[in-house]
LOMAR-409599 format. One record per residue (C-alpha): x, y, z. Coordinates in pm, whole numbers, plus 50000, padded with zeros to 5 digits. Example, Ala and Ser with C-alpha at 12.3 -4.5 7.8 and 13.67 -1.06 7.14 Angstrom:
! LOMAR-409599
zati px 51230	py 49550	pz 50780 .
zati px 51367	py 49894	pz 50714 .
END
This chain:
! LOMAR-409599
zati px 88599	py 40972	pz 23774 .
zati px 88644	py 40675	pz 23542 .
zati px 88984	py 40629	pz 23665 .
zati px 88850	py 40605	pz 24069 .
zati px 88600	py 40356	pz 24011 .
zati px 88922	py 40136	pz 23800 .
zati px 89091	py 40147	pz 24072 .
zati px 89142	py 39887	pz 24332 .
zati px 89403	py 39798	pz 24596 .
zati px 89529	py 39458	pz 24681 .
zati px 89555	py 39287	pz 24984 .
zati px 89938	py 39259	pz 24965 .
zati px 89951	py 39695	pz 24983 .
zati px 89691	py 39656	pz 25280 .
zati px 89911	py 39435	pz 25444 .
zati px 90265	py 39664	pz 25385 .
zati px 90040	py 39976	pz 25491 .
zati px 89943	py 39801	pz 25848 .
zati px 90307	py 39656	pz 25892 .
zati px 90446	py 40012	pz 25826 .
zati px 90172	py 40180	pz 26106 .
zati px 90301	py 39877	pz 26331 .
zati px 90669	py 39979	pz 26273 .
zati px 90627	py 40338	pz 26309 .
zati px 90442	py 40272	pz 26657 .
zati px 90724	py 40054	pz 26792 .
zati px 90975	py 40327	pz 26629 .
zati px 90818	py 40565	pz 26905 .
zati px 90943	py 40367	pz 27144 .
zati px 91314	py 40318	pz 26998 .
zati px 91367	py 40604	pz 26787 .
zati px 91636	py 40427	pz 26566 .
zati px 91375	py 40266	pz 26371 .
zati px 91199	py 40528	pz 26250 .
zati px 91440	py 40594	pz 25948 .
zati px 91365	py 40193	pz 25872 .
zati px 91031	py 40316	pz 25845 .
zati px 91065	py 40625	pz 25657 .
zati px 91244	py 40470	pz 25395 .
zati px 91019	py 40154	pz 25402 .
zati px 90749	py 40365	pz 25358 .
zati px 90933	py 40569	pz 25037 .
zati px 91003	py 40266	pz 24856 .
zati px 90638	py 40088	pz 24937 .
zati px 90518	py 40449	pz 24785 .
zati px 90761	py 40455	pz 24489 .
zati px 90675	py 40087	pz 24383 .
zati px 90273	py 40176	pz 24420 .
zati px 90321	py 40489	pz 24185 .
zati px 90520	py 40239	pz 23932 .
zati px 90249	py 39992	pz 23917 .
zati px 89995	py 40273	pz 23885 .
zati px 90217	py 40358	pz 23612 .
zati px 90291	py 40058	pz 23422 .
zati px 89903	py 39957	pz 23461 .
zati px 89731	py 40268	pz 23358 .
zati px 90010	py 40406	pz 23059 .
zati px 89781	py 40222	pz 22805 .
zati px 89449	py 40305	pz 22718 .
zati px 89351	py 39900	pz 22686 .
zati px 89579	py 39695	pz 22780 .
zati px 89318	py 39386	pz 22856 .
zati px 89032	py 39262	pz 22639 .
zati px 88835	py 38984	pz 22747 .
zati px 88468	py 38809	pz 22577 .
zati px 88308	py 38515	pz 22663 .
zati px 88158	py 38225	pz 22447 .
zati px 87909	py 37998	pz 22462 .
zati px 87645	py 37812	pz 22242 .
zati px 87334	py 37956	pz 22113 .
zati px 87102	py 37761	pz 22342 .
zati px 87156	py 37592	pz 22688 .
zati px 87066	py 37264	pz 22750 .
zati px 86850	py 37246	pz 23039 .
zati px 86967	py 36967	pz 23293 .
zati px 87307	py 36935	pz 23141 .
zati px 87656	py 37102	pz 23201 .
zati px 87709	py 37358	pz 22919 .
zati px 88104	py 37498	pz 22843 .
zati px 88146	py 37841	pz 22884 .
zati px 88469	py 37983	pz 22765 .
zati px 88620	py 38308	pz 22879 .
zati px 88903	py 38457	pz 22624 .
zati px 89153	py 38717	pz 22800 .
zati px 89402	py 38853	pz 22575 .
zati px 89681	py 39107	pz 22710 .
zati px 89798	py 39392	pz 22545 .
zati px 90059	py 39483	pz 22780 .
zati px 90478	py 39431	pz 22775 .
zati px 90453	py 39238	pz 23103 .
zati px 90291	py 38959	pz 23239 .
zati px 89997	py 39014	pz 23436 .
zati px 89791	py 38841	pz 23700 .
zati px 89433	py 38904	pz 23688 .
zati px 89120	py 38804	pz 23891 .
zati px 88841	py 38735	pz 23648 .
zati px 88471	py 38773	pz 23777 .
zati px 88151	py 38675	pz 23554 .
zati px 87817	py 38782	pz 23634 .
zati px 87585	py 38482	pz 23597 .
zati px 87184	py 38491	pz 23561 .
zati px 87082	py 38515	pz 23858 .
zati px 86912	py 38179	pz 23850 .
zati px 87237	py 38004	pz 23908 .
zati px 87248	py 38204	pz 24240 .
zati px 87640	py 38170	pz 24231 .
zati px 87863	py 38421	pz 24384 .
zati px 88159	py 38203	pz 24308 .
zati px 88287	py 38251	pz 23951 .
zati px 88576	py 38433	pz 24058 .
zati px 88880	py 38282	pz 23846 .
zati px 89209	py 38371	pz 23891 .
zati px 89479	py 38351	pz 23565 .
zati px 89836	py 38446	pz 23471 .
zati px 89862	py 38582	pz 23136 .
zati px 90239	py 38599	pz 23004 .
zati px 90294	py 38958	pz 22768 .
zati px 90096	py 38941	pz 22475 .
zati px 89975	py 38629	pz 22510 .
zati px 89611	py 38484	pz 22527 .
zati px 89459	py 38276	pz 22789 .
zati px 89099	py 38062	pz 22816 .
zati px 88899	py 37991	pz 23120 .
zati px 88661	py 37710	pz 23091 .
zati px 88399	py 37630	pz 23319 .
zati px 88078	py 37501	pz 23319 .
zati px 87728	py 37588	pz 23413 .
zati px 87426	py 37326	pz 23501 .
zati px 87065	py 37550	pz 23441 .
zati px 86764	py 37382	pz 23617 .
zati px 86472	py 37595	pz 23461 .
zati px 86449	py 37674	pz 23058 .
zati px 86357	py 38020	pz 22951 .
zati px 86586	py 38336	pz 22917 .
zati px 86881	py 38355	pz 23105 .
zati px 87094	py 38742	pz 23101 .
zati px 87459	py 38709	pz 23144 .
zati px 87596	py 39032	pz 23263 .
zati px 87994	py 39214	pz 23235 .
zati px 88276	py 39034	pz 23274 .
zati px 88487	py 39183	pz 23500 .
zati px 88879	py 39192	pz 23504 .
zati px 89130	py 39311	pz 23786 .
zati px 89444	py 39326	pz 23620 .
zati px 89781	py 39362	pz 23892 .
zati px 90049	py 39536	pz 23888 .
zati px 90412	py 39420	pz 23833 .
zati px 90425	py 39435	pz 24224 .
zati px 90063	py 39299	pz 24283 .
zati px 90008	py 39622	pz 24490 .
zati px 89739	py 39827	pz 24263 .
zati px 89485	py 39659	pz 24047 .
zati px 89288	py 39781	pz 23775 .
zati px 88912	py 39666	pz 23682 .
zati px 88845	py 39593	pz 23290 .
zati px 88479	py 39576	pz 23214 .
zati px 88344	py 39385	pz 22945 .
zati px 87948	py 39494	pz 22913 .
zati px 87924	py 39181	pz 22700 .
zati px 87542	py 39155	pz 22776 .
zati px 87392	py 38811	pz 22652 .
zati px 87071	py 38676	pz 22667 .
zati px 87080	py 38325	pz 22621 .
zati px 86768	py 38070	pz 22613 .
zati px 86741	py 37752	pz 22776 .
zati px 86570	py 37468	pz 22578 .
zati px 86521	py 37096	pz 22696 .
zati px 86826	py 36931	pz 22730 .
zati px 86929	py 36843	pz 22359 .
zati px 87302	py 36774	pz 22474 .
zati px 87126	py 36458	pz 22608 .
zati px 86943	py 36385	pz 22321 .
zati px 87232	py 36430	pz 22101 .
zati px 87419	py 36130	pz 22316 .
zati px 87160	py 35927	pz 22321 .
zati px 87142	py 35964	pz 21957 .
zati px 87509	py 35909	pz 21907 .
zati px 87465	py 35604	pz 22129 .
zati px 87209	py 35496	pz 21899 .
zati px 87378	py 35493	pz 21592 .
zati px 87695	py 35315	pz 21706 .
zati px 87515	py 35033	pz 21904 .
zati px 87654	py 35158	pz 22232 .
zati px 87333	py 35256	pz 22397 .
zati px 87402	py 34985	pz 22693 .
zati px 87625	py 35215	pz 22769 .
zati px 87339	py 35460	pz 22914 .
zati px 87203	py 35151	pz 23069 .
zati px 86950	py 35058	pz 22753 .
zati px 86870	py 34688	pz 22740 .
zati px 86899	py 34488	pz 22432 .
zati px 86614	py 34340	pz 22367 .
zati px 86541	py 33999	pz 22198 .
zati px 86281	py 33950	pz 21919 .
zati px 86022	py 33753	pz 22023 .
zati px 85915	py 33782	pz 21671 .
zati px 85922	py 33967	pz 21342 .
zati px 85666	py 34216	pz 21170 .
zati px 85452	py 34119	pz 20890 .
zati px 85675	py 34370	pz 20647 .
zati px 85880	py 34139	pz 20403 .
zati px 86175	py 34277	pz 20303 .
zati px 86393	py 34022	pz 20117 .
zati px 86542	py 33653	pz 20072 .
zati px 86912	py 33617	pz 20209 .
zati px 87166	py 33372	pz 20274 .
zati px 87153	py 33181	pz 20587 .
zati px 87393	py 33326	pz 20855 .
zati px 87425	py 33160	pz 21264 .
zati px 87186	py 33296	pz 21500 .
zati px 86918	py 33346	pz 21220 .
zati px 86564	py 33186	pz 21370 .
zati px 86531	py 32846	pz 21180 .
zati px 86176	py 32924	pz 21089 .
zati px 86205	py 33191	pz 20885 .
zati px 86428	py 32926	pz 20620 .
zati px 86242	py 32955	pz 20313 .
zati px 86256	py 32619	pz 20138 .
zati px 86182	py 32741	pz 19819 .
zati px 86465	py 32931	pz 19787 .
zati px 86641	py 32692	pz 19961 .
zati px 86595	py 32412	pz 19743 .
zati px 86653	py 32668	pz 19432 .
zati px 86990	py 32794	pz 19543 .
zati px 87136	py 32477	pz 19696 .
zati px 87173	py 32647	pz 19995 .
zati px 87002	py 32747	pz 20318 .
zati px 86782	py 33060	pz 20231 .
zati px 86635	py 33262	pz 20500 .
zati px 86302	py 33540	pz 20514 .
zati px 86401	py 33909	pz 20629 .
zati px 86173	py 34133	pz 20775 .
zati px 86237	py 34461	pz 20899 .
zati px 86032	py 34669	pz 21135 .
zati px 85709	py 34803	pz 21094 .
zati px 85759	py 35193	pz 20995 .
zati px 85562	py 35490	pz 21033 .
zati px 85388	py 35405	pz 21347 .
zati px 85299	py 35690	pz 21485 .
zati px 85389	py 35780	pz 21891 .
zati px 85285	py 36054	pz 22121 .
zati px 85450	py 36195	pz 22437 .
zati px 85157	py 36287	pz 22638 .
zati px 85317	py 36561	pz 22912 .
zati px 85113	py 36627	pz 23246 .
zati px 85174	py 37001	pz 23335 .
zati px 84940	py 36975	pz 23636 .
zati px 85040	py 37049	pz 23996 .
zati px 85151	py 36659	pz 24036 .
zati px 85421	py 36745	pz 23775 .
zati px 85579	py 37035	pz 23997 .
zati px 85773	py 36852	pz 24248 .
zati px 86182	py 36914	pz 24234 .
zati px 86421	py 36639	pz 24251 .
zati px 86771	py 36707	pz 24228 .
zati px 86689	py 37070	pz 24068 .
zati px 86491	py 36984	pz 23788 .
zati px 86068	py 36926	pz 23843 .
zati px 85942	py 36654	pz 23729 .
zati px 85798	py 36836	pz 23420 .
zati px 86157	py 36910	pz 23291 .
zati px 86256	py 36578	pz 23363 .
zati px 85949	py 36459	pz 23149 .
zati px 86033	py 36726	pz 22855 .
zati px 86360	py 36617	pz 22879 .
zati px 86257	py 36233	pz 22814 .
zati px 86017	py 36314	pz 22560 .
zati px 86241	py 36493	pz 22359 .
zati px 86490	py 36235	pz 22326 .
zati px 86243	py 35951	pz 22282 .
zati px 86093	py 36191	pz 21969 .
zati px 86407	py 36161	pz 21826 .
zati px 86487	py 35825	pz 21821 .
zati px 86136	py 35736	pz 21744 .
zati px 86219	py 35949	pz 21433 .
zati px 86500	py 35736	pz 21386 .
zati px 86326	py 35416	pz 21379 .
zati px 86148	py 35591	pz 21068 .
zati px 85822	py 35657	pz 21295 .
zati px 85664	py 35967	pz 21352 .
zati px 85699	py 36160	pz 21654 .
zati px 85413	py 36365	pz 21811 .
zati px 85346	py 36587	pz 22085 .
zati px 85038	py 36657	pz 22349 .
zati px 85026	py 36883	pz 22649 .
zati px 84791	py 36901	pz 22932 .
zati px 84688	py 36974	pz 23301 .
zati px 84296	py 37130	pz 23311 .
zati px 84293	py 37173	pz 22932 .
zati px 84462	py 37067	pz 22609 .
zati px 84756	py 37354	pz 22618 .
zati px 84941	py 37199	pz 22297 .
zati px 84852	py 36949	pz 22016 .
zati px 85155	py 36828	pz 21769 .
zati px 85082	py 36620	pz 21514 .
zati px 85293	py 36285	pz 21461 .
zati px 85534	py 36340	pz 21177 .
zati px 85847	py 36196	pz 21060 .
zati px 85958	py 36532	pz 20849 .
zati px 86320	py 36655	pz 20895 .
zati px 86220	py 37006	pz 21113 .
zati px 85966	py 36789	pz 21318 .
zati px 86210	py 36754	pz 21590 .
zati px 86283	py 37138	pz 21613 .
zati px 85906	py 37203	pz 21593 .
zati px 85903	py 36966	pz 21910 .
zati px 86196	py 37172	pz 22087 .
zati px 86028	py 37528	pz 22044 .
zati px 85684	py 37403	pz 22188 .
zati px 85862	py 37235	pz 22427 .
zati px 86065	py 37551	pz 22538 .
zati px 85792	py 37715	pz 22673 .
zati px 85592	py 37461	pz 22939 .
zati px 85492	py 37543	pz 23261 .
zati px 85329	py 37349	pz 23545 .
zati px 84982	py 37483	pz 23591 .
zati px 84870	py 37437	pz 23947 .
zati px 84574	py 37289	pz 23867 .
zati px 84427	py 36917	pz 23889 .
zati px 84451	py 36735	pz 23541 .
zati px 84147	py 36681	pz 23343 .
zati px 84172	py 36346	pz 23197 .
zati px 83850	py 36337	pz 23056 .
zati px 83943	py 36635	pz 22814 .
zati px 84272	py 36426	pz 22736 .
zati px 84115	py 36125	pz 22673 .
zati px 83795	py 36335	pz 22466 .
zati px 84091	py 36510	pz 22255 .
zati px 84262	py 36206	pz 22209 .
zati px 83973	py 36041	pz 22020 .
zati px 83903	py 36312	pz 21828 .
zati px 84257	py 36421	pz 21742 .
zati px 84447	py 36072	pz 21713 .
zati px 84276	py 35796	pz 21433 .
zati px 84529	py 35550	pz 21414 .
zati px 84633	py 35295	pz 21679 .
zati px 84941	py 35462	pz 21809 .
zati px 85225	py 35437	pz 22086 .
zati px 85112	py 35707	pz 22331 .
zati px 85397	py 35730	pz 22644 .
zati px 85127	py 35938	pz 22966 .
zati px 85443	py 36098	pz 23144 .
zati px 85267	py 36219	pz 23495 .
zati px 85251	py 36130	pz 23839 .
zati px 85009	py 35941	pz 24110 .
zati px 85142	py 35989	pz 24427 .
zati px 84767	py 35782	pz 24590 .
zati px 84639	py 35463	pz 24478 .
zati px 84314	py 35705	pz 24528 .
zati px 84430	py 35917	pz 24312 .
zati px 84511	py 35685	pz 24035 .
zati px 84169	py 35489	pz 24075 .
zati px 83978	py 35820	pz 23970 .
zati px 84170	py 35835	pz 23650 .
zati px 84138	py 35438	pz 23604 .
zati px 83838	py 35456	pz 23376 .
zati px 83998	py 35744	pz 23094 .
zati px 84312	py 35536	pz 23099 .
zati px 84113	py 35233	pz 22988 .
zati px 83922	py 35403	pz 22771 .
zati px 84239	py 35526	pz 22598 .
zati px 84361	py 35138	pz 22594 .
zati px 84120	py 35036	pz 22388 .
zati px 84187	py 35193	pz 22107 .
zati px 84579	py 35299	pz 22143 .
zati px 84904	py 35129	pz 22314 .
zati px 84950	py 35338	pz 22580 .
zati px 85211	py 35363	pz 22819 .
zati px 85219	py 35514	pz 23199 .
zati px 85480	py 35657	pz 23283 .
zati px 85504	py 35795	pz 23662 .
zati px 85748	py 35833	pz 23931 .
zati px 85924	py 35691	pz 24225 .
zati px 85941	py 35920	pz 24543 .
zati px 86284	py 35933	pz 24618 .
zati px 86304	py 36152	pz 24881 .
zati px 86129	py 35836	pz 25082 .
zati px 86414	py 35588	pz 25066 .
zati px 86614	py 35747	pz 25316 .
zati px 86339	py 35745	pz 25571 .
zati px 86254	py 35347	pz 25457 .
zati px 86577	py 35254	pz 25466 .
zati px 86631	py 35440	pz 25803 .
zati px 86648	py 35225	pz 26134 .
zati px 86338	py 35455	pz 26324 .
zati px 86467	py 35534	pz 26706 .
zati px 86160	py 35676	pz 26872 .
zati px 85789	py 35698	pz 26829 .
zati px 85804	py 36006	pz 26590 .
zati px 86035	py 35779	pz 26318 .
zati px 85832	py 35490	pz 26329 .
zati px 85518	py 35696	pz 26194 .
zati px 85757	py 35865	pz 25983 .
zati px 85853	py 35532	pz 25834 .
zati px 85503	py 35359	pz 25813 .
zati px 85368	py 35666	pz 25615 .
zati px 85675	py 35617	pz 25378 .
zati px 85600	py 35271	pz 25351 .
zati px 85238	py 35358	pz 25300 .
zati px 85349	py 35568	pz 25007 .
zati px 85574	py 35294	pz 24863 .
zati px 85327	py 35061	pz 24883 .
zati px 85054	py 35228	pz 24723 .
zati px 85294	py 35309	pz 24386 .
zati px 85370	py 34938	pz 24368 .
zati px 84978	py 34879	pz 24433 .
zati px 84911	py 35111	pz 24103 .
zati px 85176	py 34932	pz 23862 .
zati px 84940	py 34639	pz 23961 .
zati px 84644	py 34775	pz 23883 .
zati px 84736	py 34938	pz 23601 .
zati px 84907	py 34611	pz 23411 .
zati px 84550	py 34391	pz 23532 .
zati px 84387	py 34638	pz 23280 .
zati px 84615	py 34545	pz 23001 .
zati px 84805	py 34889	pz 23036 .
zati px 85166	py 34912	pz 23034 .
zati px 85343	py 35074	pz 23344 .
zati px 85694	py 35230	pz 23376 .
zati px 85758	py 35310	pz 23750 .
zati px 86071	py 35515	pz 23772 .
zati px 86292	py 35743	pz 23995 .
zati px 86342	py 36042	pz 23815 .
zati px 86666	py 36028	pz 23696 .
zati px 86637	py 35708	pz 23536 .
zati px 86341	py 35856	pz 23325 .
zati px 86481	py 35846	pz 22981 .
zati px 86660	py 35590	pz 22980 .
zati px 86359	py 35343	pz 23107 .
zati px 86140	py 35532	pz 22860 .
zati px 86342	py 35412	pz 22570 .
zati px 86409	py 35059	pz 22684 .
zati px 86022	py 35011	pz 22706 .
zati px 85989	py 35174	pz 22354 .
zati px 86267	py 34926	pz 22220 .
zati px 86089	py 34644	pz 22390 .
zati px 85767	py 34714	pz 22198 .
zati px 85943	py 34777	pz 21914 .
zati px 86084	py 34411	pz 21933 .
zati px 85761	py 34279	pz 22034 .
zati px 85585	py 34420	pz 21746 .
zati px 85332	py 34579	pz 21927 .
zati px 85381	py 34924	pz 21752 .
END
C-alpha cells in the first residue's frame, strides 16, 4: 500500500502512452506499422520498469527539512530555506511542494530542482504573513524522477512546525541598525536641527565649526587661551507611551495588514529607539476598556516584555472609551510624559466627541495623535468623474479628505500635536516627530 500511494506518473509517460494508442490506431489501417508499435511499446515498458527500478532499489534515497527562524515577523518577508539532500548514484530531478498555513492561501510553492548524485541543494523563498498568531506548516513533499523522467516517486517529510508571528521586529531591527550608523534618512527620517539644548550640562570642550556661538563659555575661554564651548546632551529618562486603539476604527486593511498591526508595528520600533535615546518605553492598550497597562522602563528585557503583550492584540469591535483612557491615564501615568494616541477618525464628528479627553490629556502630558490617511480615496480624487454616479463618488471622497485635514486643524488650535499619515508611512513619520521633539526639548 505504501508503495501505491509513492507512486506517481509523469506527464512525459502520459504523453508516450497516447502517442503509442495513436500509432496502433493508424497501424490498423497500414498493418506495417504495427511492429513499430509493438516494439515502441516494449522499450517505453522496459525503460518504465528501469526507472521503477533505479527509484525504488533504496529504502531513502531523498531527505529533505526546512528552516526558518523562531518567530515571523509580521508585515515583513521572512527566508524560508528548504534543504534536499540525495542519497542516490544518479542525478535526480524533483518537484518540491510545501504546505503553507493556510493563511497565506498559496497553492503555488511548487519548486522544481536538479540535484546532481550525492549532492545537496537549497531552495529559498520567502513568505510575507499579514496577521500574528500561530501559523502550522505542514509536510514537505518531494517527487523524485526517474533517470527517464517517466515514474516519479513522492518523499514525505511530516516536518510539522508551528511557528508564531510577532510584530514585525525585522523592521525594528533596521530601523535600529539605521539608527546606530546615522543612516536613518535612508528610511526617509528627517534630520532635525536643534532649536536649542536641554538644561543637562554635560561638559566644557574645545570650540569646533558649526558649534552655536552662544554656548562659548568665556570663562574657560579666557582660562585656556582658546575658544571654550558648553555641551549639553539630551534630557534622559523621559518616559513615552504608545497608546494603541484596538476599537473597530482600528480594523480597516490596507495593503494586508489592519491598521492595528500597522500601529503595533510602529510602536514597537519607536519603543526601541526611545530605549535607545536612554528613555523609557511604555505600553497602553484600549478600545471599551483598558485591555493592557505597561509601565515605562528603560530595563534590558523591557523591549521583549513589549513584544509578548504585543503578540496577542486584537481589534475589539467596539467604540473606544476615551474617558476610561484618559481616567487611567491620570491615575496610572504621574510624570509629564511623551504619549504617541495611534487610532483613527475617519469624521470631523467623530473626532469633536473625543475633543474634550484629548485636551484633558494635554494638560498634563505631551501627547501626540497619530491617525490615518484613507488611501483607498486617492484614486477616486484623483479620478476625472464621467457621469453623475462619479461625481458623487468624488465629492464624498473629497468630503472625507477634507474633514481629516479639518481635524489636524483642530487638533493643533488646542496645542495638540497631529501626525496625519497613510499607513505605510506610519513608522517612519512616528519617529521623525519623536526626533523632532527630542530636538526641541519638549520631552
Amino acid at each position: 500500500m505504501q508503495f501505491i500511494r509513492s507512486l506517481y506518473f509523469t506527464n512525459r509517460l502520459y504523453f508516450s502512452l497516447a502517442a503509442l494508442v495513436s500509432l496502433f490506431v493508424v497501424a490498423f489501417f497500414i498493418p506495417m506499422l504495427l511492429i513499430i508499435a509493438k516494439v515502441a511499446f516494449g522499450v517505453l515498458l522496459l525503460l518504465t520498469l528501469l526507472d521503477l527500478l533505479m527509484l525504488y532499489r533504496s529504502k531513502e534515497g531523498i531527505y529533505a527539512s526546512r528552516s526558518m527562524q523562531e518567530k515571523l515577523s509580521n508585515g515583513s518577508d521572512n527566508d524560508v530555506y528548504l534543504y534536499l539532500e540525495n542519497k542516490y548514484n544518479f542525478a535526480v530531478d524533483a518537484e518540491v511542494i510545501d504546505e503553507l498555513p493556510f493563511q497565506f492561501q498559496r497553492r503555488d510553492t511548487v519548486f522544481e530542482a536538479h540535484i546532481p548524485a550525492g549532492r545537496t541543494h537549497i531552495i529559498h523563498y520567502t513568505i510575507r504573513p499579514t496577521k500574528r498568531g500561530s501559523y502550522n506548516f505542514g509536510a514537505i513533499n518531494v517527487f523524485a524522477m526517474g533517470k527517464f523522467a517517466l515514474v516519479k516517486r513522492r518523499y514525505k517529510f511530516a516536518q510539522d512546525q508551528e511557528v508564531p508571528v510577532y510584530p514585525s521586529f525585522i523592521q525594528m531591527r533596521q530601523y535600529e541598525l539605521m539608527a546606530i550608523s546615522n543612516r536613518l534618512h535612508e528610511f526617509g527620517v528627517k534630520k532635525v536641527r536643534r532649536l536649542g539644548h536641554s538644561s543637562e550640562f554635560e561638559q566644557i570642550r574645545p570650540y569646533v565649526a558649526g558649534d552655536d556661538q552662544r554656548t562659548i563659555n568665556w570663562k574657560a575661554t579666557a582660562r585656556k587661551a582658546d575658544l571654550m564651548v558648553n555641551s549639553y546632551q539630551d534630557e534622559k529618562s523621559q518616559q513615552v507611551y504608545a497608546l494603541i486603539d484596538k476599537g473597530r476604527v482600528m480594523q480597516m486593511p490596507f495593503e494586508g495588514l489592519t491598521l492595528l498591526d500597522y500601529a503595533i508595528n510602529a510602536s514597537l520600533v519607536i519603543s526601541n529607539i526611545a530605549i535607545k535615546k536612554h528613555d523609557k518605553a511604555g505600553l497602553i492598550t484600549f478600545s471599551n476598556n483598558i485591555s493592557n497597562i505597561l509601565p515605562a522602563q528603560r530595563k534590558a528585557d523591557q523591549i521583549r516584555h513589549i513584544m509578548e503583550l504585543l503578540y496577542n492584540q486584537k481589534t475589539k469591535y467596539q467604540e473606544t472609551d476615551y474617558e476610561r483612557l484618559y481616567a487611567t491615564i491620570r491615575h496610572t501615568i504621574k510624570q509629564r510624559s511623551l504619549l504617541l494616541l495611534f487610532t483613527n477618525f475617519e469624521t470631523l464628528n467623530g473626532a469633536q466627541r473625543q475633543l474634550p479627553y484629548l485636551r484633558a490629556m494635554a494638560k498634563h502630558h505631551l501627547l501626540v495623535v497619530i491617525f490615518f490617511e484613507n488611501t483607498e480615496l486617492y484614486a477616486e480624487l484623483h479620478k476625472p468623474a464621467t457621469n453623475t454616479e462619479e461625481v458623487y463618488t468624488k465629492a464624498i471622497a473629497q468630503k472625507f479628505d477634507y474633514d481629516k485635514r479639518q481635524i489636524v486643524k483642530q487638533l493643533q488650535q488646542h496645542g495638540i500635536h497631529a501626525i496625519l499619515t497613510p499607513p505605510k508611512d506610519l513608522t517612519v513619520n512616528t519617529i521623525n516627530k519623536y526626533l523632532e521633539l527630542k530636538a526641541r526639548g519638549l520631552i
